[in-house]
C-alpha positions as CSV (number, residue, x, y, z in Angstrom):
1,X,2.5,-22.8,-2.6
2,X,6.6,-22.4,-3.1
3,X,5.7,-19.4,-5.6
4,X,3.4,-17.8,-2.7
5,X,6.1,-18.7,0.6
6,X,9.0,-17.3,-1.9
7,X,7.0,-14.0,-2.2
8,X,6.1,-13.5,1.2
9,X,10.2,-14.2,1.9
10,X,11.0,-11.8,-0.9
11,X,8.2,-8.9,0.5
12,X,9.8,-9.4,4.1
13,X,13.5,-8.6,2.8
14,X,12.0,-5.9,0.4
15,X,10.3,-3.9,3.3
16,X,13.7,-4.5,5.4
17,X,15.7,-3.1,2.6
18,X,13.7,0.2,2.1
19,X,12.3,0.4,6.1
20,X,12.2,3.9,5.9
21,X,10.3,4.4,3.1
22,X,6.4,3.6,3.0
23,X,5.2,0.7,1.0
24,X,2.3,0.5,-0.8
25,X,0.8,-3.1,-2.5
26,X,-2.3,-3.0,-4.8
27,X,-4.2,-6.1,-5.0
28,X,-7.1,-6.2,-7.6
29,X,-9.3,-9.0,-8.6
30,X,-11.9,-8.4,-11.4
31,X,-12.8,-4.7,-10.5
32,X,-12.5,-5.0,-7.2
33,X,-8.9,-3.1,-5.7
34,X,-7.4,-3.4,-2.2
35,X,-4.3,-1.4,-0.8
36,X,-2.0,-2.5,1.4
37,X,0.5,-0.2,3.3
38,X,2.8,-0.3,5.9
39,X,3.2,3.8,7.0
40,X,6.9,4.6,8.9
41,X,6.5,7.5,11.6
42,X,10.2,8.4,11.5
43,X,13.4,7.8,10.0
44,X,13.7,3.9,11.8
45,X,11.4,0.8,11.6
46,X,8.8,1.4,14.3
47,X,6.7,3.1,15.0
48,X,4.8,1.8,12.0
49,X,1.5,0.6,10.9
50,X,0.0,-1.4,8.2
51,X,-3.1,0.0,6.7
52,X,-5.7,-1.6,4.7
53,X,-8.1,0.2,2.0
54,X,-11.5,-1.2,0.3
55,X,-13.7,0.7,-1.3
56,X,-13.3,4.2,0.3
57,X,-12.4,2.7,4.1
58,X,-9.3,2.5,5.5
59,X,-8.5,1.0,8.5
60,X,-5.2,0.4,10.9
61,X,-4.9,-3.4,10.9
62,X,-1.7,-3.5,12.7
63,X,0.6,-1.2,14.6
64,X,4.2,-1.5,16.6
65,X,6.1,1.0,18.7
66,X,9.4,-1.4,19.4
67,X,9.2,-4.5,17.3
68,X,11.4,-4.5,14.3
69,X,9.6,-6.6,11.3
70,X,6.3,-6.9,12.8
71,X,4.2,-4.5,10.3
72,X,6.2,-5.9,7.3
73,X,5.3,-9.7,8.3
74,X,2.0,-8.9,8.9
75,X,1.6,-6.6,5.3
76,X,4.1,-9.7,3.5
77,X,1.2,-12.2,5.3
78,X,-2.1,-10.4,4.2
79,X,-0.3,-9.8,0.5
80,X,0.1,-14.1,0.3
81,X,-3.4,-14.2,1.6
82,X,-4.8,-12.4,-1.1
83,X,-2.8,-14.2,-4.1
84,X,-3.7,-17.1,-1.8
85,X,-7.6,-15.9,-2.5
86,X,-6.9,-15.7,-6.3
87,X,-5.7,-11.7,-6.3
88,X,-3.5,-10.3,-8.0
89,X,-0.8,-7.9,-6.4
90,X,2.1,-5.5,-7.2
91,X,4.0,-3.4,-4.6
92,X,3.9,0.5,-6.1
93,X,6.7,2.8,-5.4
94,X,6.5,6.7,-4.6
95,X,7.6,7.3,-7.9
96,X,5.3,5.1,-9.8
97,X,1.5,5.2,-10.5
98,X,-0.8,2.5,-9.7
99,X,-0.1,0.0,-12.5
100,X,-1.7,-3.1,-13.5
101,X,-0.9,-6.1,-11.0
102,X,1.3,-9.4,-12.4
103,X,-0.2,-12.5,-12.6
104,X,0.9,-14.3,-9.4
C-alpha cells in the first residue's frame, strides 16, 4: 500500500513537472496492454484530457478546461488502480519506445 500511495504522489509531481508535455503510461498484465494518457491542448495545464486505450478503443475518460491537476490525479489514480489490480506500469516518454513495464 505505501509502495502504491508513494507512486501515485510521485506520478502527480511528475505530470506537474513536465505539464506541457503529454504523458503516456503503459500498463500490461500477461498479454493484455492498457495506455494511459493525459493529452495537453496548449502550452499550459488545461485544457487537458486523460485518455484510455484497450484493445484498439480509445476513449476520453476525463477532461478539464480550468482545473489545474485534475487530469494528472485522475491518470496518477487509474495507474495505482491498475498496479492495485496486479498490472504492471511504466510511464514512456516521447523519445522512448514502448518498453517492458517494472515490477511494481
Amino acid at each position: 500500500m505505501k509502495t502504491t500511495l508513494f507512486l501515485l504522489i510521485f506520478t502527480v509531481i511528475a505530470y506537474s513537472a513536465f505539464a506541457t508535455e503529454n504523458t503516456r503510461t503503459v500498463c500490461t498484465h500477461g498479454d493484455q496492454q492498457r495506455v494511459i494518457e493525459v493529452i495537453y491542448s496548449g502550452e499550459t495545464l488545461v485544457p487537458c484530457a486523460v485518455q484510455y486505450t484497450k484493445d484498439t478503443s480509445t476513449e476520453t475518460l476525463w477532461q478539464a478546461q480550468s482545473e489545474e491537476g485534475y487530469c494528472e490525479e485522475k491518470a496518477a489514480a487509474l495507474v495505482g488502480k491498475h498496479i492495485g489490480w496486479g498490472w504492471q506500469c511504466a510511464e514512456v516518454t516521447s523519445q522512448q519506445a514502448p518498453a517492458q513495464p517494472e515490477a511494481q
